[in-house]
Structures are given as C-alpha cells and as structure tokens.
PAVO-617526 format. One record per residue: y negated, x, z negated of N, C-alpha, C in turn. Coordinates in nm, 2 decimals, always signed. Each point is the difference from the previous one (the first is absolute). Example, Ala and Ser with C-alpha at 12.3 -4.5 7.8 and 13.67 -1.06 7.14 Angstrom:
2
pt n_v: +0.57&n_u: +1.32&n_w: -0.78&ca_v: -0.12&ca_u: -0.09&ca_w: +0.00&c_v: -0.12&c_u: +0.09&c_w: +0.00
pt n_v: -0.11&n_u: -0.04&n_w: +0.07&ca_v: -0.11&ca_u: +0.09&ca_w: +0.00&c_v: -0.11&c_u: -0.08&c_w: -0.08
% end
This chain:
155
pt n_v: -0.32&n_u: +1.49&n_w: +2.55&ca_v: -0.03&ca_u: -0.03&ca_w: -0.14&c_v: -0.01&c_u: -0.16&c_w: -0.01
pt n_v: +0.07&n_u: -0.04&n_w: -0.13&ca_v: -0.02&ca_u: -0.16&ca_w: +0.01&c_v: -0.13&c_u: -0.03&c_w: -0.07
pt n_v: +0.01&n_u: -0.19&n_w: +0.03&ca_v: -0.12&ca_u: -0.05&ca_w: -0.02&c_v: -0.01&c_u: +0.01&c_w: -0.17
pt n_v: +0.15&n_u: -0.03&n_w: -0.04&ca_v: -0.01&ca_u: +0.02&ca_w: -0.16&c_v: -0.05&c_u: +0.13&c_w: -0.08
pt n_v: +0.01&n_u: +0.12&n_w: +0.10&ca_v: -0.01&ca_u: +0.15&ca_w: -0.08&c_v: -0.15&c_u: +0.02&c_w: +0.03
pt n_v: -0.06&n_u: -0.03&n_w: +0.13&ca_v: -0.15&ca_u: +0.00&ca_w: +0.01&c_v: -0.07&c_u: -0.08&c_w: -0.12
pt n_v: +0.02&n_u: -0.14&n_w: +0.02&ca_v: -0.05&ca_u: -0.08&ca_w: -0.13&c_v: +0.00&c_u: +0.05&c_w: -0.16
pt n_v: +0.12&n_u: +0.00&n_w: +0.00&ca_v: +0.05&ca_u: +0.16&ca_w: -0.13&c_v: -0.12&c_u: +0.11&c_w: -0.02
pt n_v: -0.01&n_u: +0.08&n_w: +0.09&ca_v: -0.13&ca_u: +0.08&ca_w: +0.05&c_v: -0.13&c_u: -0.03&c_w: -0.07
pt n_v: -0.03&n_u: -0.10&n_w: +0.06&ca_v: -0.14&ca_u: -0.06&ca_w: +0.01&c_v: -0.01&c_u: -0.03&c_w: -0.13
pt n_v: +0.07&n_u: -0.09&n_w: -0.06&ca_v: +0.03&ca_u: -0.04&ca_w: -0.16&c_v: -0.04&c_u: +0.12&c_w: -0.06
pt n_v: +0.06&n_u: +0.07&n_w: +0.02&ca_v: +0.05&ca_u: +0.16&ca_w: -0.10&c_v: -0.16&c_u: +0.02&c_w: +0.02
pt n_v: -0.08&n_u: +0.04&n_w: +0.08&ca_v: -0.14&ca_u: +0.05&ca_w: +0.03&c_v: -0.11&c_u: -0.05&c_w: -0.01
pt n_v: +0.02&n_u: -0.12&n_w: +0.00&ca_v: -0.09&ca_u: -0.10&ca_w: -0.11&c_v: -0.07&c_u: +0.08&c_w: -0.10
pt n_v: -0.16&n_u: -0.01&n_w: +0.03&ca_v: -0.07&ca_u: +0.11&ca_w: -0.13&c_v: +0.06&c_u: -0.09&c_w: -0.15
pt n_v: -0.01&n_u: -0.17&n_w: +0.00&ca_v: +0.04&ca_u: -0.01&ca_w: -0.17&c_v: +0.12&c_u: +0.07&c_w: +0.02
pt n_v: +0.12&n_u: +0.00&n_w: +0.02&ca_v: +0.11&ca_u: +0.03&ca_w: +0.04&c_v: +0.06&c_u: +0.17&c_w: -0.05
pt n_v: -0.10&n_u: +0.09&n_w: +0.04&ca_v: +0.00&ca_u: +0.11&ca_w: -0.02&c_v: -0.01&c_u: +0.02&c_w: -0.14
pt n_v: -0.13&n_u: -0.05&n_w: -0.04&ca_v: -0.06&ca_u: -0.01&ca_w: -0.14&c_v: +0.06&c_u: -0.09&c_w: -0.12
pt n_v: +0.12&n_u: -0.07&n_w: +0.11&ca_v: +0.08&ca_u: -0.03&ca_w: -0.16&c_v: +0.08&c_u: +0.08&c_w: +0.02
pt n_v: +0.09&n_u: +0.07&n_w: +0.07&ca_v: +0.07&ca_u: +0.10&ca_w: -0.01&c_v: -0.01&c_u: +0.12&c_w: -0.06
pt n_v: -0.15&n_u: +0.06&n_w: +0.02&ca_v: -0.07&ca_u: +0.07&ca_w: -0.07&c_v: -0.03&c_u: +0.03&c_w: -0.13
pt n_v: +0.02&n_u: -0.14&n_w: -0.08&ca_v: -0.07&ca_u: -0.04&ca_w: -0.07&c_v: +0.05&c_u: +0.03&c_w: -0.14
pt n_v: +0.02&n_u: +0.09&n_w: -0.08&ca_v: +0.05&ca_u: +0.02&ca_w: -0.14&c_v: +0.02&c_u: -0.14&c_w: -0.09
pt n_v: -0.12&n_u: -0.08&n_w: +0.01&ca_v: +0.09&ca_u: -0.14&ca_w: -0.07&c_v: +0.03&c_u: -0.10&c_w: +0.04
pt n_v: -0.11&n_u: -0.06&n_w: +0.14&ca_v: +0.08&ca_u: -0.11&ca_w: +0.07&c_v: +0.09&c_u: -0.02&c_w: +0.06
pt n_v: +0.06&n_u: +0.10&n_w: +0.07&ca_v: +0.14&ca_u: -0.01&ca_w: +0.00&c_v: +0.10&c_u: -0.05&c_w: -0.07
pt n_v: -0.02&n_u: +0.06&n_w: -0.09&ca_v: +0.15&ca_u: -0.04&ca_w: -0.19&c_v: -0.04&c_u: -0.12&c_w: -0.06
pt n_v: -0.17&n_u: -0.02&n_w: +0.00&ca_v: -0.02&ca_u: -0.12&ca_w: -0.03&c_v: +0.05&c_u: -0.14&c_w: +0.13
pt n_v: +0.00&n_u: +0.02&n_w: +0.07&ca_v: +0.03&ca_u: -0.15&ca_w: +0.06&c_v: +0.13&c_u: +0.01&c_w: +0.03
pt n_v: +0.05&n_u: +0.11&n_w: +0.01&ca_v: +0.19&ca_u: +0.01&ca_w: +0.00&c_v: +0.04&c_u: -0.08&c_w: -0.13
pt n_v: +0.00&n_u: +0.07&n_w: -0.10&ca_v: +0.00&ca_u: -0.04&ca_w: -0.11&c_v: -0.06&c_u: -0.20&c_w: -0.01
pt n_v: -0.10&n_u: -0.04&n_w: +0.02&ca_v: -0.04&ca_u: -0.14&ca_w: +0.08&c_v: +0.13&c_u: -0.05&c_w: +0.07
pt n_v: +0.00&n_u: +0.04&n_w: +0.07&ca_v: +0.17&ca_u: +0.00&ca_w: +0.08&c_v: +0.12&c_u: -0.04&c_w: -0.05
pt n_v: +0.00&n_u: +0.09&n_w: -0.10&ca_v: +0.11&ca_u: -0.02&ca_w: -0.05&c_v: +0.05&c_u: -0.11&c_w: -0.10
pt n_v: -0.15&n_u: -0.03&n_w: -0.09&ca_v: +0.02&ca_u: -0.12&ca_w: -0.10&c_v: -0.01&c_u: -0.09&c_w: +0.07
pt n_v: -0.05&n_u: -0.01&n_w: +0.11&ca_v: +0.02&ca_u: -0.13&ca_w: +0.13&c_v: +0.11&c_u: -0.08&c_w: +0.02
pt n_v: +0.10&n_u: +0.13&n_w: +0.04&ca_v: +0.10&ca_u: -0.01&ca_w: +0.04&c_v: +0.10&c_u: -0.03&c_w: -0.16
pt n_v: +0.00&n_u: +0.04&n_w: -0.12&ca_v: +0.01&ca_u: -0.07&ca_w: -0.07&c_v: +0.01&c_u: -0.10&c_w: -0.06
pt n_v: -0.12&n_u: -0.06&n_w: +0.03&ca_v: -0.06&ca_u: -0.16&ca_w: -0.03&c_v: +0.05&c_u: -0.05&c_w: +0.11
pt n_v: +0.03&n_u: +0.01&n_w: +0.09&ca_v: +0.05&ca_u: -0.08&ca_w: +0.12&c_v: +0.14&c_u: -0.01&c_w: +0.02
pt n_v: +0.07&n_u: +0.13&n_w: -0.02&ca_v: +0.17&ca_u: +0.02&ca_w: +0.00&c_v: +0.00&c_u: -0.08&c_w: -0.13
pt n_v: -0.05&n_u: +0.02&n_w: -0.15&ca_v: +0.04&ca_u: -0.05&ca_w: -0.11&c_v: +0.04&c_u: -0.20&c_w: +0.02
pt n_v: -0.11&n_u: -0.03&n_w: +0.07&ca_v: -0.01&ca_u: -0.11&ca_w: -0.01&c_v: +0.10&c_u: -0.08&c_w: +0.13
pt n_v: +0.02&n_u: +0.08&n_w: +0.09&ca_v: +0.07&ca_u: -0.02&ca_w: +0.09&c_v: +0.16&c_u: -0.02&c_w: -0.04
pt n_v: +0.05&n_u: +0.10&n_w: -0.06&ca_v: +0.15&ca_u: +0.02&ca_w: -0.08&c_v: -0.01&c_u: -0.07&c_w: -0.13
pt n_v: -0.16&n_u: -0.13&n_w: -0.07&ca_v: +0.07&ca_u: -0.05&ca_w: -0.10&c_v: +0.05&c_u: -0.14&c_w: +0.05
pt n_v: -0.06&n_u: -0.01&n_w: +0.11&ca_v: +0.02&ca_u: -0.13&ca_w: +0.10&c_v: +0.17&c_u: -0.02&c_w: +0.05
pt n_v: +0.05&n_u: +0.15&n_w: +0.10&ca_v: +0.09&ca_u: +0.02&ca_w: +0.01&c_v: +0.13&c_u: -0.03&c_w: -0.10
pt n_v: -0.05&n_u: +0.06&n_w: -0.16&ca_v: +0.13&ca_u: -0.01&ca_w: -0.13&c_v: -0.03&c_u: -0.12&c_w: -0.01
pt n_v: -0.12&n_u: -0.05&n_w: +0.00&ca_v: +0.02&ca_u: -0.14&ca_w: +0.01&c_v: +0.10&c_u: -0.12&c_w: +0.07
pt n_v: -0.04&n_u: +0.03&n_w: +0.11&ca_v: +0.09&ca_u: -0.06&ca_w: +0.12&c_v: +0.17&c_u: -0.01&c_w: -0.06
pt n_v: +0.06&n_u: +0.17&n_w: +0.01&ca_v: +0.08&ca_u: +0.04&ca_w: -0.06&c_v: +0.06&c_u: -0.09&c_w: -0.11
pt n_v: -0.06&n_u: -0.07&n_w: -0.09&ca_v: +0.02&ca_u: -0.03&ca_w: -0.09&c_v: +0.01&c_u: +0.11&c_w: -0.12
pt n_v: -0.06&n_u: +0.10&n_w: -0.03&ca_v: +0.03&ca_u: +0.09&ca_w: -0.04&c_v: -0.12&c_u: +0.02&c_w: -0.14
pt n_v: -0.13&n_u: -0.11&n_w: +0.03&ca_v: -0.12&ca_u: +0.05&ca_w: -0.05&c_v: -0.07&c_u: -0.10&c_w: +0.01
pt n_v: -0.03&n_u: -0.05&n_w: -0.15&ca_v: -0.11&ca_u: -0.13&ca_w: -0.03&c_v: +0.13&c_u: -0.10&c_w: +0.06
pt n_v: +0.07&n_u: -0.04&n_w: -0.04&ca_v: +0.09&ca_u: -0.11&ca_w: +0.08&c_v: -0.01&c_u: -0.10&c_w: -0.05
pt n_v: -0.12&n_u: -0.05&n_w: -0.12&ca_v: -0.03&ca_u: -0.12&ca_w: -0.03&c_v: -0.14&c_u: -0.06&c_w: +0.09
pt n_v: -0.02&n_u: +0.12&n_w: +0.09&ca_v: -0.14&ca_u: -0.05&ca_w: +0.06&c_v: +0.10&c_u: +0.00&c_w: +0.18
pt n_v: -0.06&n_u: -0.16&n_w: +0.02&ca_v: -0.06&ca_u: -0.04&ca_w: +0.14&c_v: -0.01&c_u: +0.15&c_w: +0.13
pt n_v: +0.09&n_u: +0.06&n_w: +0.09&ca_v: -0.05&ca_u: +0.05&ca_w: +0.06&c_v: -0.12&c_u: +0.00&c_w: +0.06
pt n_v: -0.06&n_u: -0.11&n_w: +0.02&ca_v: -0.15&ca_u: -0.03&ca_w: +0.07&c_v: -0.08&c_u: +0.02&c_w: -0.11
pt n_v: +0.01&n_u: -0.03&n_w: -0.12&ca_v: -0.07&ca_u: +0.01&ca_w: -0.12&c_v: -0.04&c_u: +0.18&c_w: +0.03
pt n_v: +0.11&n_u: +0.07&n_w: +0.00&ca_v: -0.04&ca_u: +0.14&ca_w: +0.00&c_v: -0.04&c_u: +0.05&c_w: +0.12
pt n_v: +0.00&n_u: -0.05&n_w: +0.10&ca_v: -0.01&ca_u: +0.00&ca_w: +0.15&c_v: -0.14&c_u: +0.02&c_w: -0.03
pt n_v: -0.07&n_u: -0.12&n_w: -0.02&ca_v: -0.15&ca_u: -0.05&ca_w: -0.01&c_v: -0.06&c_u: +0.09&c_w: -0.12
pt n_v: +0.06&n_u: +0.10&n_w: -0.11&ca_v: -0.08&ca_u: +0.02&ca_w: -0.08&c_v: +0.03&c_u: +0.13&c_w: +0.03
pt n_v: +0.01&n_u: +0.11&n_w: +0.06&ca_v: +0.03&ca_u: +0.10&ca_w: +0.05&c_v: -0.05&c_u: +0.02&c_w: +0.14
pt n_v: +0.02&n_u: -0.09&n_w: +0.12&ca_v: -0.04&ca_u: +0.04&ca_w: +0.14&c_v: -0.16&c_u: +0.04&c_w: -0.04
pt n_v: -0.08&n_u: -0.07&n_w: -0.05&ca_v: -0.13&ca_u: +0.08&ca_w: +0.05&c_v: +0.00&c_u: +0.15&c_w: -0.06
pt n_v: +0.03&n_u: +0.02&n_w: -0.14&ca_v: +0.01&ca_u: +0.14&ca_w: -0.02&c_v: +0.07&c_u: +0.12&c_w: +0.11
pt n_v: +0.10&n_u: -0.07&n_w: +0.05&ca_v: +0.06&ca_u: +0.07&ca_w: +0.10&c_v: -0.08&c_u: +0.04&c_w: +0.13
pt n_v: -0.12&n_u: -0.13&n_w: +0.00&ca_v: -0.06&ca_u: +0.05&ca_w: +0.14&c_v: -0.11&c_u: +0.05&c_w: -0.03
pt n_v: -0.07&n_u: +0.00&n_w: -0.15&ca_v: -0.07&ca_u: +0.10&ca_w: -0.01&c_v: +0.04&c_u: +0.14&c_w: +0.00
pt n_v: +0.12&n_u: +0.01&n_w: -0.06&ca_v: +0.07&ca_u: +0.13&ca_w: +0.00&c_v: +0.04&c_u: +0.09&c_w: +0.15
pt n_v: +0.03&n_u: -0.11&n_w: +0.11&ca_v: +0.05&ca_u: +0.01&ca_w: +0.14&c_v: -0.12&c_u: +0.03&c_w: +0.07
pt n_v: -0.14&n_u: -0.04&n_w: -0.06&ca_v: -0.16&ca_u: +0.01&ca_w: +0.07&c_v: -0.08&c_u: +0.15&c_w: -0.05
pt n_v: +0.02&n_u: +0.01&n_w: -0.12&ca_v: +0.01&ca_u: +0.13&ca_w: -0.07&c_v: +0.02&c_u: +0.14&c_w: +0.09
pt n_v: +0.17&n_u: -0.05&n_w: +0.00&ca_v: +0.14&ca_u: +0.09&ca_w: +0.08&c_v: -0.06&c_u: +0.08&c_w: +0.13
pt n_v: -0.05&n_u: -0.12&n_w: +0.09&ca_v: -0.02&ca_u: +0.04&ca_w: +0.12&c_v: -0.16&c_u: +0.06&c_w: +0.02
pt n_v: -0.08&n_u: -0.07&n_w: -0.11&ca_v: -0.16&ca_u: +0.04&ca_w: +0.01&c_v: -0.02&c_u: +0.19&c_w: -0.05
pt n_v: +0.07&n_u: +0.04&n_w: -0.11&ca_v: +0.02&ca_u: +0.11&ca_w: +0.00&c_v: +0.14&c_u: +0.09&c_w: +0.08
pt n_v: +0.10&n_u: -0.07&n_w: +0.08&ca_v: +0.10&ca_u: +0.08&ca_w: +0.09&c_v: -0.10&c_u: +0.05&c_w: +0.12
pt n_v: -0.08&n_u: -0.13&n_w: +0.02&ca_v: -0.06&ca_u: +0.07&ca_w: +0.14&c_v: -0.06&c_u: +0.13&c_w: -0.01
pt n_v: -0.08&n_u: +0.01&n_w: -0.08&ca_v: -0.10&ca_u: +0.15&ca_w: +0.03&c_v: +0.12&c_u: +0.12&c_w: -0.07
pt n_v: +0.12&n_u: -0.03&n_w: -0.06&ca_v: +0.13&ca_u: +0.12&ca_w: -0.03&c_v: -0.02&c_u: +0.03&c_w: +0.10
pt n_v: +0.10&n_u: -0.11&n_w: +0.12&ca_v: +0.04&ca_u: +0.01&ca_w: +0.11&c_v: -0.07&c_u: +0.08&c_w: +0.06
pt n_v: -0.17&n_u: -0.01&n_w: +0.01&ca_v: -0.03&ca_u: +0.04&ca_w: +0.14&c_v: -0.05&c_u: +0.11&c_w: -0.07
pt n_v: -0.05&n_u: +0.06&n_w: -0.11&ca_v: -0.01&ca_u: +0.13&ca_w: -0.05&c_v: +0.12&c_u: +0.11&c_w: +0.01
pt n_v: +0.10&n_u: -0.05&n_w: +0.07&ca_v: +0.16&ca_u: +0.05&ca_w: -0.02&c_v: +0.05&c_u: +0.00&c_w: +0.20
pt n_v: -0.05&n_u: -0.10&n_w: +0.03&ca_v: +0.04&ca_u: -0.07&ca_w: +0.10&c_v: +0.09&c_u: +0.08&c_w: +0.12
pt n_v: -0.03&n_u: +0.16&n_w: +0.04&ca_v: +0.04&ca_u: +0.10&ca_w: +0.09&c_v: +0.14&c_u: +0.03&c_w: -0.12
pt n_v: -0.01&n_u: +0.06&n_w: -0.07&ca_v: +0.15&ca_u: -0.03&ca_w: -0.13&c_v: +0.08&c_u: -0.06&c_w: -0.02
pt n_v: -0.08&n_u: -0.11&n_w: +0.02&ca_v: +0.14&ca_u: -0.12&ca_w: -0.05&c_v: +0.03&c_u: -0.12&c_w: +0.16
pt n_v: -0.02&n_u: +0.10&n_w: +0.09&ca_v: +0.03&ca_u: -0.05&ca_w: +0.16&c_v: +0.16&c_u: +0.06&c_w: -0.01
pt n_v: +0.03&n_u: +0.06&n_w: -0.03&ca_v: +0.10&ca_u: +0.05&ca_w: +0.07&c_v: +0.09&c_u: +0.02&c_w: -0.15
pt n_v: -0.05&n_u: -0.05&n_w: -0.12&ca_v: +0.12&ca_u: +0.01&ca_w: -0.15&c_v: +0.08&c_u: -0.12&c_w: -0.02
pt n_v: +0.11&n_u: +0.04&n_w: +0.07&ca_v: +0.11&ca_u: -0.07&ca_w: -0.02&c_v: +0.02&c_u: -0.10&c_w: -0.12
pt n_v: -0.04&n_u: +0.01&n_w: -0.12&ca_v: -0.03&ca_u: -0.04&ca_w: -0.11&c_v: -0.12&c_u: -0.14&c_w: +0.01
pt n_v: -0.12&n_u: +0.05&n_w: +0.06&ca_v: -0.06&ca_u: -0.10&ca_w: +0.06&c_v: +0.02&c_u: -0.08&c_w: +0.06
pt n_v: +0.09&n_u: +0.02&n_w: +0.12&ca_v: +0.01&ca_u: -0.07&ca_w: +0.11&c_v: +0.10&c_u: -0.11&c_w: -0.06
pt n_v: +0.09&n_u: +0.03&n_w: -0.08&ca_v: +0.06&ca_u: -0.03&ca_w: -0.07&c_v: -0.01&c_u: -0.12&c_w: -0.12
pt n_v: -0.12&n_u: +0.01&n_w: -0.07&ca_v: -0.06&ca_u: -0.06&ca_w: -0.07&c_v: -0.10&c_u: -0.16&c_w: +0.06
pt n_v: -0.02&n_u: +0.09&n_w: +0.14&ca_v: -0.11&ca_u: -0.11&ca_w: +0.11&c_v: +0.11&c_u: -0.16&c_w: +0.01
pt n_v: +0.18&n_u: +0.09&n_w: +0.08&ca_v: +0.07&ca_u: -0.09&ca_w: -0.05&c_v: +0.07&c_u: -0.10&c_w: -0.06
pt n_v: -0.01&n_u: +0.03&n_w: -0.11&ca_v: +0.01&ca_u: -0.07&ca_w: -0.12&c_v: -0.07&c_u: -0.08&c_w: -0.05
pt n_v: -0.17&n_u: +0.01&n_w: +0.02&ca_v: -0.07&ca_u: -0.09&ca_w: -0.06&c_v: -0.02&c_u: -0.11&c_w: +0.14
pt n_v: +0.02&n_u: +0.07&n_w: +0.12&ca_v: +0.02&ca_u: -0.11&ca_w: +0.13&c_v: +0.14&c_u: -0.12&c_w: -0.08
pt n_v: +0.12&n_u: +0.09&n_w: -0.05&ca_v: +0.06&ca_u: -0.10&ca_w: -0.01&c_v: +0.00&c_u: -0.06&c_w: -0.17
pt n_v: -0.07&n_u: +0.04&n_w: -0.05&ca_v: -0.01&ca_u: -0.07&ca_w: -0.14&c_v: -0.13&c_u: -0.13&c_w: +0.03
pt n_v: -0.06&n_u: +0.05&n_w: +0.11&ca_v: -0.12&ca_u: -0.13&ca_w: +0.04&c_v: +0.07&c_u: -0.15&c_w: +0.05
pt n_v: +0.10&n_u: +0.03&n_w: +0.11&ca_v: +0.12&ca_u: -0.07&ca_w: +0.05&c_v: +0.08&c_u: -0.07&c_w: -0.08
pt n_v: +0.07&n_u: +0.07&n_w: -0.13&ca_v: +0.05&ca_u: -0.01&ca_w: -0.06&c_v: -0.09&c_u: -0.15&c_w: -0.08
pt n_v: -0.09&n_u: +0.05&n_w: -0.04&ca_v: -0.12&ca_u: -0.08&ca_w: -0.12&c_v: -0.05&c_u: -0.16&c_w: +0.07
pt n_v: -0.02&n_u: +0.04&n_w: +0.16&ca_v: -0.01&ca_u: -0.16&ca_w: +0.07&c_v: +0.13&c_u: -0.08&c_w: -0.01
pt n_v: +0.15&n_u: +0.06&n_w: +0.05&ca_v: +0.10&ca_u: -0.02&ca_w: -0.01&c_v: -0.02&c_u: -0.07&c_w: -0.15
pt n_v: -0.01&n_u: +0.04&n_w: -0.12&ca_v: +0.03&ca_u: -0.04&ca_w: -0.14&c_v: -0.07&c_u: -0.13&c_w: -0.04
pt n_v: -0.14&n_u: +0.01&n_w: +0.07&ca_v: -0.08&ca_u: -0.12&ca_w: -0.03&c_v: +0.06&c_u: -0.17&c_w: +0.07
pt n_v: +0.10&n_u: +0.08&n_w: +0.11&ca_v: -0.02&ca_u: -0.14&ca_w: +0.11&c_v: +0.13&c_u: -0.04&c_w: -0.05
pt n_v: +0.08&n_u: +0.10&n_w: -0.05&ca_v: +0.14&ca_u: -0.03&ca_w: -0.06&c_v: +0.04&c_u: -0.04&c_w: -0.15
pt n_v: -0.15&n_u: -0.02&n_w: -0.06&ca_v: +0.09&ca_u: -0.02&ca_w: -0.12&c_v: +0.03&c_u: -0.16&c_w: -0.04
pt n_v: +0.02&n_u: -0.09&n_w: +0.07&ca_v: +0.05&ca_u: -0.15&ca_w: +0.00&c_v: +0.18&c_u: +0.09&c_w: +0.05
pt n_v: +0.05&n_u: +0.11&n_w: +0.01&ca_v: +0.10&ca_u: +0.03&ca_w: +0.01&c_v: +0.05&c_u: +0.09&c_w: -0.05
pt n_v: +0.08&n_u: -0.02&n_w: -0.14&ca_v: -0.02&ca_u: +0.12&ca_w: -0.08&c_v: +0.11&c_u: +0.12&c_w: -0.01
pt n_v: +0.09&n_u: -0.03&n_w: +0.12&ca_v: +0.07&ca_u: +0.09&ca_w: +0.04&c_v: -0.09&c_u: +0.12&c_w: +0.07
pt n_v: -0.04&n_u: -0.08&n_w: +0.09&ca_v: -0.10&ca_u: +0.11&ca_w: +0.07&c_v: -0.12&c_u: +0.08&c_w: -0.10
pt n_v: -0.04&n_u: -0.09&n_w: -0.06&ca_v: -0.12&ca_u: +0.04&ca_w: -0.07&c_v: +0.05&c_u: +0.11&c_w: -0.13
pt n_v: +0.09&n_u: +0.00&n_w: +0.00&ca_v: +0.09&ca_u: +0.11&ca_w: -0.11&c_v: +0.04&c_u: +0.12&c_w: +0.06
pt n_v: +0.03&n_u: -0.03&n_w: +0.16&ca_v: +0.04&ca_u: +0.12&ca_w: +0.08&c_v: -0.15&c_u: +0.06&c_w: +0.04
pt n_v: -0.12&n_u: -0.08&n_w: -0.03&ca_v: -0.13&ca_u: +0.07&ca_w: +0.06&c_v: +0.00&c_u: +0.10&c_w: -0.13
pt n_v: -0.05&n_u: -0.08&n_w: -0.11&ca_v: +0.01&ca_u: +0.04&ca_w: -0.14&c_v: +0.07&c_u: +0.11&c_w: -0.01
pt n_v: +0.08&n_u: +0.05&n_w: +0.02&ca_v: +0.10&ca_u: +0.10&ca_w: -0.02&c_v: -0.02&c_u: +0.13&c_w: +0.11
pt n_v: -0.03&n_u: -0.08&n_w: +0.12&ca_v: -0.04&ca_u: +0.12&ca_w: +0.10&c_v: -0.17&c_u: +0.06&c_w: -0.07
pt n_v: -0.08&n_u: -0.09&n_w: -0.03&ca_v: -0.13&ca_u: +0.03&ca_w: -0.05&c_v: -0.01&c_u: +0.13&c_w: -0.10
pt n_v: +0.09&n_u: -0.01&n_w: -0.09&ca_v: +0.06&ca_u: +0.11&ca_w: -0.10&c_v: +0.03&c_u: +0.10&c_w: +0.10
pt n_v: +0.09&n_u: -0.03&n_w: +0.04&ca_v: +0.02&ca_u: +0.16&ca_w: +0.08&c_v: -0.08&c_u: +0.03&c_w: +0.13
pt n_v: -0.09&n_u: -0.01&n_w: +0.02&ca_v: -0.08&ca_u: -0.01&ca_w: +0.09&c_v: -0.16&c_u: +0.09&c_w: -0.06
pt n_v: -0.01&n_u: -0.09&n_w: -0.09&ca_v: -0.12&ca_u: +0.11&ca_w: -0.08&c_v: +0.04&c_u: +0.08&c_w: -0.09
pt n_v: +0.14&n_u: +0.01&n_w: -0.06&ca_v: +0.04&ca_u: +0.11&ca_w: -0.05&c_v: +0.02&c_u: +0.16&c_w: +0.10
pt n_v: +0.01&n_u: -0.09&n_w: +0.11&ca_v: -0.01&ca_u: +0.16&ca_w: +0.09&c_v: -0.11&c_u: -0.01&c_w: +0.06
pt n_v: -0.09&n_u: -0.06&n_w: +0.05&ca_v: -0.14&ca_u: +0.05&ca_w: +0.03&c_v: -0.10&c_u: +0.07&c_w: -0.11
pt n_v: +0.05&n_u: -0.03&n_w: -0.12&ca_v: -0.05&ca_u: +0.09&ca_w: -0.15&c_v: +0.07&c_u: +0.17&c_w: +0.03
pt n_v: +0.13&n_u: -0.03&n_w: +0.00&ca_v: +0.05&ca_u: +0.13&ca_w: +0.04&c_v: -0.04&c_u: +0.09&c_w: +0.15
pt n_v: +0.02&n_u: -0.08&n_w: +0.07&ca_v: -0.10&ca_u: +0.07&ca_w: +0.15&c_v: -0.10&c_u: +0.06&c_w: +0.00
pt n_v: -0.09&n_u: -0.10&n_w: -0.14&ca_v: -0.15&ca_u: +0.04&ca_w: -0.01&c_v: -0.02&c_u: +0.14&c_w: -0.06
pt n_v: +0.09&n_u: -0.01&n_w: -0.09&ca_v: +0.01&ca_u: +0.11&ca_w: -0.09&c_v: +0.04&c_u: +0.15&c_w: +0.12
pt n_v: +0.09&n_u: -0.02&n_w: +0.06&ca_v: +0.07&ca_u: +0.10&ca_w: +0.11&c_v: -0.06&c_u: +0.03&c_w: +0.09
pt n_v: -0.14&n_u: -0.07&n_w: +0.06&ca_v: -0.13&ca_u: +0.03&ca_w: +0.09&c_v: -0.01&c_u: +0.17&c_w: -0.06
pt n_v: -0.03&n_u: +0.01&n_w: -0.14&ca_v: -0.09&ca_u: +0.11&ca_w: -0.04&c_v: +0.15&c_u: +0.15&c_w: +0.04
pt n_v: +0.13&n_u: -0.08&n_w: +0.00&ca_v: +0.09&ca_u: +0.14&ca_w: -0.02&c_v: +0.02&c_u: +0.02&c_w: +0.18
pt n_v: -0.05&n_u: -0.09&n_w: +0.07&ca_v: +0.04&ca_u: +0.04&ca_w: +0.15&c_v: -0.15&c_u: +0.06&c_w: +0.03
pt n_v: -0.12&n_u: -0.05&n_w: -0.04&ca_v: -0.12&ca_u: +0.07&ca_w: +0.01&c_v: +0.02&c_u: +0.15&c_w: -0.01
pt n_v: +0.05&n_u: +0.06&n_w: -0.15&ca_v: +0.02&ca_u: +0.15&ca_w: -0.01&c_v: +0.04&c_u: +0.07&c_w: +0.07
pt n_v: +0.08&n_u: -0.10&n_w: +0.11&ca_v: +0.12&ca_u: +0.10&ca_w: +0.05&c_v: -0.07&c_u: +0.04&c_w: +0.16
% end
C-alpha cells in the first residue's frame, strides 16, 4: 500500500473530516465556497490573459491590469485552496484513485508553472501570449476535470 493511499486514509478518518462528509450542509456550503473561488480567480486570471491577447481593455497598460486584478486573484487562489483542502480530505480515499482528479492535480501543477513562467516573461510578449493562451486552456479544463471528479466518483 502506498504512502499516498495510507495518507488518503488517515485524511478520510479525520473526525472533522467525517463530519463534513456527513454533514447535510457543510459540505454544499464550502463546495459551493469553492467554486465562487475558483470563479473570482479563473475570472480574473483570463481578464489578464484577453488582455495580454490584445483582445480586452486594450487601451489599458498590461501592468495597469496586472496590478489591479493580481490581488483579487490571490484572494480568490487563498479562498480556492482554504476551502479545497477539507473537499479533498472529506473525499480523500475517492478521489485517490479518480482519474478525473488525478487529472485535475495535473493541471493546476501546470497552470502554477505556467503563471511563474507568465510573470518572468512578460518583458517578452511573444512568450507572454503563448503563457496567456496556454492559461485559458489550462483552467478551462481543470473547470472541466473538476466538474468530471463527481461523474468518475459515481462510477
């Protein structure tokens, strides 16, 4: 048995752990949490991106919207992860082995990569357009993964 599926375990058994699982409203409530997180953080992430793009606000200063957006983003990214944790570990033996999951872990590994890459690149805006563009597709399918957690769960 690996170290990841025991950990998994122990998560999952956690008395709060149980009792949000348990739990008729805290569950839906902080998923739900979750999800406007991830809203406010993708939203503001992809206005930055159409920005870059040239696509969106193109009379404003990339850094102009850079600077007036990154903190909402990291409130939204502090949010994201303060309510993913206790999903996660209320779920934890479940979503060890959902493809969908594993999947999603992926993606935000490489939308994080992606996000350092964009900051150190944008004095180069070839690159900084190819982050920008990958960023869009990147949280457009971790949205979709997330969503696909619940249809590999059923199964």
């Amino acid at each position: 048995m690996s170290v990841l599926y025991r950990s998994s375990e122990w998560l999952y058994e956690l008395p709060w752990s149980v009792a949000l699982r348990e739990s008729d409203n805290a569950y839906p409530l902080i998923e739900t949490i979750h999800v406007l997180s991830i809203a406010v953080m993708v939203g503001t992430v992809v206005a930055v991106d159409l920005r870059v793009l040239g696509l969106f606000l193109r009379q404003e200063p990339v850094s102009r919207v850079c600077r007036a957006l990154l903190p909402v983003t990291w409130y939204g990214f502090a949010i994201m992860l303060i309510t993913g944790i206790p999903l996660f570990a209320a779920q934890a033996v479940h979503l060890y082995s959902n493809p969908a999951f594993r999947f999603k872990i992926i993606l935000l590994s490489l939308a994080g990569a992606n996000a350092v890459l964009f900051h150190r690149a944008r004095a180069a805006p070839l690159l900084a357009k190819a982050c920008a563009s990958s960023s869009i597709a990147l949280w457009s399918a971790i949205i979709v993964s997330g969503r696909l957690i619940a249809v590999f769960h059923a199964h």
